[in-house]
KOLPA-983668 format. One line per 4 residues: their letters; for each residue z, x, y of N, C-alpha, C. Coordinates in Angstrom, 2 decimals. Layout:
a = Z/X/Y/Z/X/Y/Z/X/Y ~ ...
***
This chain:
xxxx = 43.31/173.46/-58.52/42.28/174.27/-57.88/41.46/174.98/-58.95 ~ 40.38/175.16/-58.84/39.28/175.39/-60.10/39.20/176.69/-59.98 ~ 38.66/177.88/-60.97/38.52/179.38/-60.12/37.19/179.27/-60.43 ~ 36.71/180.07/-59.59/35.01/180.13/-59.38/34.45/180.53/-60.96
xxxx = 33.11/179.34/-61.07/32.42/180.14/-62.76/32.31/181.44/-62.71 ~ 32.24/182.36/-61.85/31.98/183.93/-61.87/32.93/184.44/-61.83 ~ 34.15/184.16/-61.65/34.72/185.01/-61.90/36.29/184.72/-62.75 ~ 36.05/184.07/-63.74/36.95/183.62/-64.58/38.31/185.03/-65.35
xxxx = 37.20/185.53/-65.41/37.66/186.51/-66.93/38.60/187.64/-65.44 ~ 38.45/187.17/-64.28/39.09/188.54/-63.11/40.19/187.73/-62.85 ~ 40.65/186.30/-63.27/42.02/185.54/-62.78/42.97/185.94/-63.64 ~ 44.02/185.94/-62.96/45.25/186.15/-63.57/46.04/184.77/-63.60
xxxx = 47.21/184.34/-63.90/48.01/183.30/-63.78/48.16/183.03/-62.15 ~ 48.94/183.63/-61.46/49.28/184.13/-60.29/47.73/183.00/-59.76 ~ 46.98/183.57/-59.48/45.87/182.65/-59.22/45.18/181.39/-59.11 ~ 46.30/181.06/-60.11/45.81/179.12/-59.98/46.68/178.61/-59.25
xxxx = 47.52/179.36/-58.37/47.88/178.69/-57.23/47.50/178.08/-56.28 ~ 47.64/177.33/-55.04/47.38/177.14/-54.52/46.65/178.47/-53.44 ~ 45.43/178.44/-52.82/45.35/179.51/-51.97/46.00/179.67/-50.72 ~ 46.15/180.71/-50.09/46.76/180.31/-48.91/45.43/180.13/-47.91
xxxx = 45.64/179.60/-46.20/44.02/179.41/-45.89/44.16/180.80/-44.75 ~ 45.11/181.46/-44.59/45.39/182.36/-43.28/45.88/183.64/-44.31 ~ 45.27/185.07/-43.46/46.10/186.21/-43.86/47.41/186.24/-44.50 ~ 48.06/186.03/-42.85/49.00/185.83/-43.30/49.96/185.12/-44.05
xxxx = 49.66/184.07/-44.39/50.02/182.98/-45.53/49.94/183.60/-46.52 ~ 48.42/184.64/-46.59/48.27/184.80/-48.17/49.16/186.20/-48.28 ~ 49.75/186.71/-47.13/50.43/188.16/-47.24/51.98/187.16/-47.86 ~ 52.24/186.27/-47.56/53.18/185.88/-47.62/53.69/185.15/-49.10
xxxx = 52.45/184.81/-49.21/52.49/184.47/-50.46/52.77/185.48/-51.39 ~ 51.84/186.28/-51.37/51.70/187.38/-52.55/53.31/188.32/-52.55 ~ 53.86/188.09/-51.34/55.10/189.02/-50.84/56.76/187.51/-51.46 ~ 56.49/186.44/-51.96/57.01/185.38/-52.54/56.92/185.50/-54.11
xxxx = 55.63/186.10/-54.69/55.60/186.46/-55.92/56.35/187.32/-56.22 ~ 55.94/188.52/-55.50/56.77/189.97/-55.86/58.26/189.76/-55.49 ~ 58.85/189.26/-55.16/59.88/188.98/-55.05/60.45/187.95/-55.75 ~ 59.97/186.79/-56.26/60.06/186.43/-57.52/60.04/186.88/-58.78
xxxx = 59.29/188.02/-59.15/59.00/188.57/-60.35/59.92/189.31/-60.43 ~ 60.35/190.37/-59.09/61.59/190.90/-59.32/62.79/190.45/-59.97 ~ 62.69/189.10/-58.88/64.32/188.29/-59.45/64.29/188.05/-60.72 ~ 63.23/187.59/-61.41/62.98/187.06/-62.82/64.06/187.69/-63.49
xxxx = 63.01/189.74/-63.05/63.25/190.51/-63.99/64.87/190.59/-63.76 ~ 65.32/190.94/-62.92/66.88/190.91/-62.87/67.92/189.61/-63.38 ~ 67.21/188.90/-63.67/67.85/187.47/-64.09/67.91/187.49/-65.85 ~ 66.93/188.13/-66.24/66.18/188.62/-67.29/66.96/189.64/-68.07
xxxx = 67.47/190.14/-67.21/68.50/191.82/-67.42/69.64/191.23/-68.04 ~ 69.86/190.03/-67.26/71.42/189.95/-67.53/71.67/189.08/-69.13 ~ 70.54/188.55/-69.30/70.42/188.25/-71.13/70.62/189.84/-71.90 ~ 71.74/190.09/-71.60/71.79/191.10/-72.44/72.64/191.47/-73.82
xxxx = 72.73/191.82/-74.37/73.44/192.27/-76.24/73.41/193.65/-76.17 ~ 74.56/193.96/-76.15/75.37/195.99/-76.59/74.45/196.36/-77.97 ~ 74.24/197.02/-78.36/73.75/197.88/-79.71/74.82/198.85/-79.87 ~ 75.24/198.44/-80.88/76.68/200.07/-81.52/76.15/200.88/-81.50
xxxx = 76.38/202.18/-81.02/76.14/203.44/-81.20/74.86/203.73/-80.32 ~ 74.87/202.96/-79.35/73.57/203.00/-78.53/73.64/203.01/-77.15 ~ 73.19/203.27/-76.10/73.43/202.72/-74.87/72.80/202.28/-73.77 ~ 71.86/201.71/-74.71/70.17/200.94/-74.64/70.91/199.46/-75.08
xxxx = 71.29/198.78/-74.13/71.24/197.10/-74.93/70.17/196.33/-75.24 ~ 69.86/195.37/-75.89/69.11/194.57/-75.79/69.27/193.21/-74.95 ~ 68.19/193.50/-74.01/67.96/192.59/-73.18/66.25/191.58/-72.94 ~ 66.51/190.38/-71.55/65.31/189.48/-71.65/64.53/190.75/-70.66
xxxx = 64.88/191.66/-69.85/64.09/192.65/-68.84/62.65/193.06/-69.08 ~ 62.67/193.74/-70.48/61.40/193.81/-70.93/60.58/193.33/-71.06 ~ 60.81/191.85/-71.78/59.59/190.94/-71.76/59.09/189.93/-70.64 ~ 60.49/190.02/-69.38/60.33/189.68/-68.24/59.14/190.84/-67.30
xxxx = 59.58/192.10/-67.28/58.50/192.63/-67.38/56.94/192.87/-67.67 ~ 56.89/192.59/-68.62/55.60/192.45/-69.13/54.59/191.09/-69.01 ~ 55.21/190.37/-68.57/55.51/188.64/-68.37/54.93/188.85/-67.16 ~ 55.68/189.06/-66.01/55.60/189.86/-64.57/54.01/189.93/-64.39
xxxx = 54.14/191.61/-65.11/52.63/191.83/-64.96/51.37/191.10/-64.90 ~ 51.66/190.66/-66.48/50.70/189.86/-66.86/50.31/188.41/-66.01 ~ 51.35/187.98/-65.27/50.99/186.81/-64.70/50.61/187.09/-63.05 ~ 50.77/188.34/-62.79/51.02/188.56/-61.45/49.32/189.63/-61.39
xxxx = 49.04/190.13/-62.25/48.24/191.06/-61.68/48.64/192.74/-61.35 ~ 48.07/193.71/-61.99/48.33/194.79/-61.62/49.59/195.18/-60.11 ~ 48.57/194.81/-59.05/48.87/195.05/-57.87/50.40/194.49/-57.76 ~ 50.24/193.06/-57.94/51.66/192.21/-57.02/52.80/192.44/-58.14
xxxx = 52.21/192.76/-59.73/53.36/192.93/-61.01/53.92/194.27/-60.36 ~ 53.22/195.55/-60.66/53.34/196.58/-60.50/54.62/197.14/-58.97 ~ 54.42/195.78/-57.83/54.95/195.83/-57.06/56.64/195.07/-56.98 ~ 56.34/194.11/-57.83/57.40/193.48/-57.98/58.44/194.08/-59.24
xxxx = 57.68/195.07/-59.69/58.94/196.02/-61.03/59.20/196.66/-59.77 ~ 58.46/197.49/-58.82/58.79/198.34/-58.14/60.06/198.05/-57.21 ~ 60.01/196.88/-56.65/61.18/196.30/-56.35/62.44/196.29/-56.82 ~ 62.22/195.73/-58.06/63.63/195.41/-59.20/63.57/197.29/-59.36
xxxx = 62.91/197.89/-59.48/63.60/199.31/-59.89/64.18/199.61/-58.15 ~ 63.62/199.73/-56.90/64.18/200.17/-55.86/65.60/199.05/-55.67 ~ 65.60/198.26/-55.55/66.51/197.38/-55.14/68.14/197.34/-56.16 ~ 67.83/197.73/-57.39/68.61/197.94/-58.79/69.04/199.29/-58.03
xxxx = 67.87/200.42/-58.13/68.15/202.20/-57.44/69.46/202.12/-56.36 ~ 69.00/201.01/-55.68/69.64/200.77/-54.03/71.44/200.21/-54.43 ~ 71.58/199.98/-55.66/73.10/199.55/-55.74/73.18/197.93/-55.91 ~ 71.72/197.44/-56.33/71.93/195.62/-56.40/72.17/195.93/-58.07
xxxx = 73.37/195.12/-58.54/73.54/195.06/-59.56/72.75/193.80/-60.68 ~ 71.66/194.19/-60.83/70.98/193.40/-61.61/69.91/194.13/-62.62 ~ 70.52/195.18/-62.88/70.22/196.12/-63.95/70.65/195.24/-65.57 ~ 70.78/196.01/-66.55/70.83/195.37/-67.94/72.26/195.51/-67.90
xxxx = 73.24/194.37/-67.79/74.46/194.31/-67.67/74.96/194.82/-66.65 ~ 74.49/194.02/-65.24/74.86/194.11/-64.01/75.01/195.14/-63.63 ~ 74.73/196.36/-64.21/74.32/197.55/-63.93/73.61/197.45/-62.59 ~ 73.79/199.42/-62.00/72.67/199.45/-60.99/72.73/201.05/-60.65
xxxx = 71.78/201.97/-59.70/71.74/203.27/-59.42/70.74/203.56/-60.29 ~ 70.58/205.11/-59.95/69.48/205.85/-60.72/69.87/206.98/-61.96 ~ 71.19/206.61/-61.67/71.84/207.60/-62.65/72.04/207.45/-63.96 ~ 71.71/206.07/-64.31/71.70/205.49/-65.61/71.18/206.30/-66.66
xxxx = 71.29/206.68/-67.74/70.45/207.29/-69.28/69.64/206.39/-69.50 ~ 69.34/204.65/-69.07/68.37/204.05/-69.33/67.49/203.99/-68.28 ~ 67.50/204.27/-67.22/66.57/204.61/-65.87/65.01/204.77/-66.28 ~ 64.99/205.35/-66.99/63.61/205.86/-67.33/62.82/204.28/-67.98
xxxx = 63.49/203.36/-68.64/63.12/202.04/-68.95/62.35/201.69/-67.87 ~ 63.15/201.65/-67.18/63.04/200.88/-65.71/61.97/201.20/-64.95 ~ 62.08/202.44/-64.87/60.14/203.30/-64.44/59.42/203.09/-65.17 ~ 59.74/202.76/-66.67/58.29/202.27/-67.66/58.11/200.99/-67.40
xxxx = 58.66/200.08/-66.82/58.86/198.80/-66.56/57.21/198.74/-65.32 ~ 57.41/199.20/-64.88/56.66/199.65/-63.22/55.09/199.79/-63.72 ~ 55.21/201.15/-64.72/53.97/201.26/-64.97/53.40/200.27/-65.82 ~ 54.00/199.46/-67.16/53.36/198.65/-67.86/53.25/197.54/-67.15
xxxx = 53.74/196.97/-66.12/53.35/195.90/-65.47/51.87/195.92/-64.97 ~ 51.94/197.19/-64.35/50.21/197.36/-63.77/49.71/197.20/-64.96 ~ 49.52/198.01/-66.03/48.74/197.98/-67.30/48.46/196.87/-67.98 ~ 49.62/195.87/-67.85/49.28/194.93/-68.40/48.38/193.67/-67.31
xxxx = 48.95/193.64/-65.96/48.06/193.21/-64.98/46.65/193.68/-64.97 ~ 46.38/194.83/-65.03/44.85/195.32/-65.39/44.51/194.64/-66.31 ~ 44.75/194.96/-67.88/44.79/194.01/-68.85/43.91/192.32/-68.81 ~ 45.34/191.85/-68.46/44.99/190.36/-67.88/44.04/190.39/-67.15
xxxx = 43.53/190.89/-66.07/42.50/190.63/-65.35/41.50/190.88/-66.11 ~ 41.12/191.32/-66.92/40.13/191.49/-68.20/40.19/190.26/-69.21 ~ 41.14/189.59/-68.89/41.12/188.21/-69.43/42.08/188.63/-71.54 ~ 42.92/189.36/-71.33/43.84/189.63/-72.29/44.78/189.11/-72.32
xxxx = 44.87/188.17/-71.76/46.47/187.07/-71.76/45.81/185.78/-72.30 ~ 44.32/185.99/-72.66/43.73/184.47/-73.09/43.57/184.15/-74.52 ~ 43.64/184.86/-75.20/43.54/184.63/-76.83/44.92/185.20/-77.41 ~ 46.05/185.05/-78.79/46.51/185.45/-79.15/46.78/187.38/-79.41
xxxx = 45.31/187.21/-80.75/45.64/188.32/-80.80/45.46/189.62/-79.65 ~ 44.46/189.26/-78.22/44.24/190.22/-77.42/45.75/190.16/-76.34 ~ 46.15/189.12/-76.34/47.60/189.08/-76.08/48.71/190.07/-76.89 ~ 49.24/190.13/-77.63/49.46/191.18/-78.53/49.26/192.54/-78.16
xxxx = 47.96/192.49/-78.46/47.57/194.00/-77.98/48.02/194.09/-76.44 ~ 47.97/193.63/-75.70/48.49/193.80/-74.25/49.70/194.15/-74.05 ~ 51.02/193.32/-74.67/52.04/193.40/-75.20/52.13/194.48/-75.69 ~ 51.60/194.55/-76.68/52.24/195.82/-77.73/51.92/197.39/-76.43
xxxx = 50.47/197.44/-75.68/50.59/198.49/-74.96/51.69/198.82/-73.78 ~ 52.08/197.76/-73.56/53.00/197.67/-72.68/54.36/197.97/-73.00 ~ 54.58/197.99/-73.99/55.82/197.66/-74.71/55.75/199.63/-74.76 ~ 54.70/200.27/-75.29/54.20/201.47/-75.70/54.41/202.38/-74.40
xxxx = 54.03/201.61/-72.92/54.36/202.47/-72.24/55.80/202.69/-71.51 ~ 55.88/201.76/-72.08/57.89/201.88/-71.55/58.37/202.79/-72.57 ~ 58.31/202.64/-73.63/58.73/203.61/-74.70/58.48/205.14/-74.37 ~ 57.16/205.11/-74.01/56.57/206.73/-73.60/57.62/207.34/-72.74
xxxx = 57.68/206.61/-71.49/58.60/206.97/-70.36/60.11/206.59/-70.41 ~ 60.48/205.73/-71.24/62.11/205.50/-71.71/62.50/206.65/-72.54 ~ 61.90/206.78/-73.65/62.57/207.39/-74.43/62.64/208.66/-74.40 ~ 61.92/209.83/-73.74/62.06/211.38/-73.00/63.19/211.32/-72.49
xxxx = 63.42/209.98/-71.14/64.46/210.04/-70.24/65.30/210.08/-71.15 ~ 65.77/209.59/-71.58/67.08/208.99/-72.66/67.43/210.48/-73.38 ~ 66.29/210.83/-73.86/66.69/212.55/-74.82/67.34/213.31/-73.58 ~ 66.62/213.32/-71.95/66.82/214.28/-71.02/68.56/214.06/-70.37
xxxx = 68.81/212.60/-70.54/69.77/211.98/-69.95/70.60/212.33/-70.91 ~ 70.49/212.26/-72.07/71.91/212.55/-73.06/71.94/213.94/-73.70 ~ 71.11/214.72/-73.53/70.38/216.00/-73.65/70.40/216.34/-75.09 ~ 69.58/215.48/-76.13/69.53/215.34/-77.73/67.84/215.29/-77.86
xxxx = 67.87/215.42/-78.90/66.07/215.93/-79.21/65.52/214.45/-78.96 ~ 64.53/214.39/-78.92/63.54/213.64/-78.71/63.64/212.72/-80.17 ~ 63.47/213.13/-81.07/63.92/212.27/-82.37/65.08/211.80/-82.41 ~ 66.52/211.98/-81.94/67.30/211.32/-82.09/67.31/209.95/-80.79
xxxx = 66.82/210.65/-79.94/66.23/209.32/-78.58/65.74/208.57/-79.06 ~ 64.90/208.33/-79.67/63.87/207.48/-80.62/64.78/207.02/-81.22 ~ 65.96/206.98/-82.12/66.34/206.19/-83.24/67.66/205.40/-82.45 ~ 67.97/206.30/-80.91/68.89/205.25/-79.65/67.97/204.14/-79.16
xxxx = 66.67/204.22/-78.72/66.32/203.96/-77.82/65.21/203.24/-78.30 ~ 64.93/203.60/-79.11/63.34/202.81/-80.25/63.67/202.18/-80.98 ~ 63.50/202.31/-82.10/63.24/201.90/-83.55/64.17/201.19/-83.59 ~ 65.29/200.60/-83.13/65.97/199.61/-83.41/65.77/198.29/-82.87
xxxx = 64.76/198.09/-81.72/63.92/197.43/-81.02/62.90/196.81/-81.64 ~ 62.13/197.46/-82.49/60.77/197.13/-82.24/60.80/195.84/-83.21 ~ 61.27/194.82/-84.12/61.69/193.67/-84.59/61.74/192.94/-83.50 ~ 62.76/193.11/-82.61/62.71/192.34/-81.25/61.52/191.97/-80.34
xxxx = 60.96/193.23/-80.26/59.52/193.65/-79.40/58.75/192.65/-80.09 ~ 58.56/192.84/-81.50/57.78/192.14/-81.70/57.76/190.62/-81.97 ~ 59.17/190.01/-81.96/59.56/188.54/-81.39/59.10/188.24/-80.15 ~ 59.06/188.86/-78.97/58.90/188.84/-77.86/57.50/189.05/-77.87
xxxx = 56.82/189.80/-78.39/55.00/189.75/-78.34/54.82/188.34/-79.33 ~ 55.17/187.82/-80.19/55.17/186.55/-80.55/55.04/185.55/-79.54 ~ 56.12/185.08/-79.02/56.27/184.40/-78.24/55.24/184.42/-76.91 ~ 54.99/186.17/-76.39/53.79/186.01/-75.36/52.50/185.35/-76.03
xxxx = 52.02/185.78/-77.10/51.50/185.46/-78.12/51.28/183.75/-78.02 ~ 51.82/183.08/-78.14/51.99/181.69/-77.84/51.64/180.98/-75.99 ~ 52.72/181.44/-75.99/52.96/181.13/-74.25/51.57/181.45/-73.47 ~ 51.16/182.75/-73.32/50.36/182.86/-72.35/48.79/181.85/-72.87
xxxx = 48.50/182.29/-73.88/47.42/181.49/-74.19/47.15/179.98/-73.96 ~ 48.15/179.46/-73.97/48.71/177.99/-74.12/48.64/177.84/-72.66 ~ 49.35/177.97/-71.67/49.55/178.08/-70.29/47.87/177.96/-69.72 ~ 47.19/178.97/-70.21/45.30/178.64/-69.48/45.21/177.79/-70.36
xxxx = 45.14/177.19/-71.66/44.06/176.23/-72.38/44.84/175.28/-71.64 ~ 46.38/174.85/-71.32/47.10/173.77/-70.92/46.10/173.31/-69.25 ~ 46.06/174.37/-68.46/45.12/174.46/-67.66/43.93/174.58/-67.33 ~ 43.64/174.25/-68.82/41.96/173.83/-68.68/40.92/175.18/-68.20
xx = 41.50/176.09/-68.02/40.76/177.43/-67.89/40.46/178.49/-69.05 ~ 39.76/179.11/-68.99/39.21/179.73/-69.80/38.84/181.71/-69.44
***
């Protein structure tokens, strides 16, 4: 399916789907994504690795996240973290090591998860999932706003300054982060030129 010459640079991935031809098809659809993106992200969680002295693992969640967004669009990304955080909240164990609840010290991830999905769905719809380096930058903001909202929680949750949160919860990451913006780096760009879109 082709997307209209006018409005190229407003598609997201999510979009070169098939359309639906009825409301409700397309409510249904869009309600098949978000619920996909969720599962991703929870499928995503469970790629996870302990960090010594930490209680932040490293996991696929994040870049499933950001992934999410970016392919889904503000609206249906933003909705589908919202999910994986209510449904995780609700006692489904598909948190980062089958984890689940709100009581977690990493909780606050999980709400940054929510917001960088939109951000990066905004993003993309600006057509930032189409070149490398504006990929990156999408990534990297995204990555920035989970950090904003992870790493307070984490100081508030273990009740330690804000600098020592950062050296739990940050800086031992961002090597990873930036494997993972690599790889979006690759992937998303590749995915539209593979599809002949622009």
């Amino acid at each position: 399916m082709a997307i209209a010459a006018s409005t190229p640079s407003t598609a997201v991935l999510a979009d070169l789907l098939p359309q639906a031809s009825t409301r409700i098809g397309a409510r249904t659809r869009d309600l098949a994504l978000v619920a996909g993106g969720a599962a991703l992200t929870g499928i995503a969680a469970q790629l996870s690795v302990p960090v010594p002295g930490s209680p932040v693992p490293v996991t696929g969640q994040t870049f499933a996240a950001l992934l999410v967004g970016t392919a889904l669009g503000a609206r249906r990304g933003a909705a589908a973290l919202g999910l994986y955080l209510a449904a995780g909240a609700a006692g489904l164990p598909w948190f980062a090591e089958g984890t689940s609840g709100a009581g977690m010290a990493t909780f606050g991830y999980v709400i940054g998860f929510v917001l960088a999905a939109a951000l990066t769905g905004v993003l993309a719809r600006r057509g930032a999932d189409r070149s490398p380096l504006r990929t990156a930058g999408a990534m990297a903001l995204g990555s920035l706003v989970i950090y904003a909202v992870g790493v307070p929680y984490l100081a508030f949750a273990l009740d330690v300054p804000l600098a020592r949160a950062a050296s739990l919860g940050m800086y031992p990451y961002l090597i990873g982060d930036a494997l993972k913006m690599a790889l979006a780096m690759g992937a998303l760009p590749l995915t539209w030129k593979l599809l002949g879109r622009r």
